[in-house]
C-alpha positions, 0 to 999 in steps of 0.5 A: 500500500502506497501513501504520501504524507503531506508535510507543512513547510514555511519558506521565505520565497522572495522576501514574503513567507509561504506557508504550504503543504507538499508531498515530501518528494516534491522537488523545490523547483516543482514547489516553486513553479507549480504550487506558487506559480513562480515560472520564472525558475526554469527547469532543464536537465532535471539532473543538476547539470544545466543550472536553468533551475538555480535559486539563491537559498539564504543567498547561496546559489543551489539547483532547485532540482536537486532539492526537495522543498521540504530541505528549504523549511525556515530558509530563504529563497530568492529566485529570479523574480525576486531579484528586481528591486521592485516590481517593474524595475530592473536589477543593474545585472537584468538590466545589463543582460538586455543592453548586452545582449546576454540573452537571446532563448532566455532558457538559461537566463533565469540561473544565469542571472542567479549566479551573477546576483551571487557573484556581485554578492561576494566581489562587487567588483568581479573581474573576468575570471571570477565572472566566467568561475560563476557561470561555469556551472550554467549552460548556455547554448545561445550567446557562447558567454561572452556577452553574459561577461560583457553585461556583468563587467557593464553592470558593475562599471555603473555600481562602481560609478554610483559610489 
């Protein structure tokens, strides 16, 4: 006989606790997209290899595919929706990927952006290599990474200005 114990899980997803109730096998990028609607957070290889499911949780990029929701009980979760400032206003590194054309599918985008937002976190100032470490982890079929380099060197040329 087969049976699901439905688990009660609080996690904080972009700053606004979420209270739920999940199956305990229910993958966070699945708790993400499905029950929440945050579509955002896009799901690729399923596997943890591709990095289109990247999250921060409290702030640390992880694979949301590889977790389940259960593990980020109590935690905090920004995924790319989260990342923007406000509503309707672009983050200096979203903002940079459009003028850099560092997106062109979008599907890798999401956990691109994840990982850079977590670059700029720890270097403000992150230099060629420390960009290109960052993003190793995330495939991208499209730009050949360049351009993702290009806009987070652009974006933290303009956070050095603003100082």
């Amino acid at each position: 006989m087969a049976f699901s114990r439905l688990m009660n899980i609080s996690i904080n997803v972009n700053g606004v606790v979420r209270q739920a109730q999940v199956e305990p096998r229910t993958t966070l990028v699945d708790f993400l997209r499905d029950t929440l609607k945050l579509t955002g957070t896009h799901i690729g290889c399923e596997h943890g290899v591709c990095g289109a499911c990247s999250v921060l949780l409290d702030g640390e990029p992880v694979r949301s595919c590889c977790m389940f929701a259960v593990q980020a009980d109590g935690l905090s979760v920004t995924t790319v929706e989260g990342l923007a400032p406000e509503r309707g206003r672009l983050s200096a590194i979203q903002d940079a990927f459009c003028e850099k054309h560092a997106l062109q599918c979008g599907y890798c985008t999401p956990g691109m952006l994840v990982a850079c937002h977590a670059l700029v976190a720890r270097h403000p100032r992150p230099d060629e290599a420390q960009i290109r470490e960052a993003i190793s982890g995330n495939l991208c079929r499209c730009t050949g990474y360049q351009q993702i380099v290009d806009a987070v060197q652009h974006a933290t040329a303009q956070e050095s200005s603003h100082d």
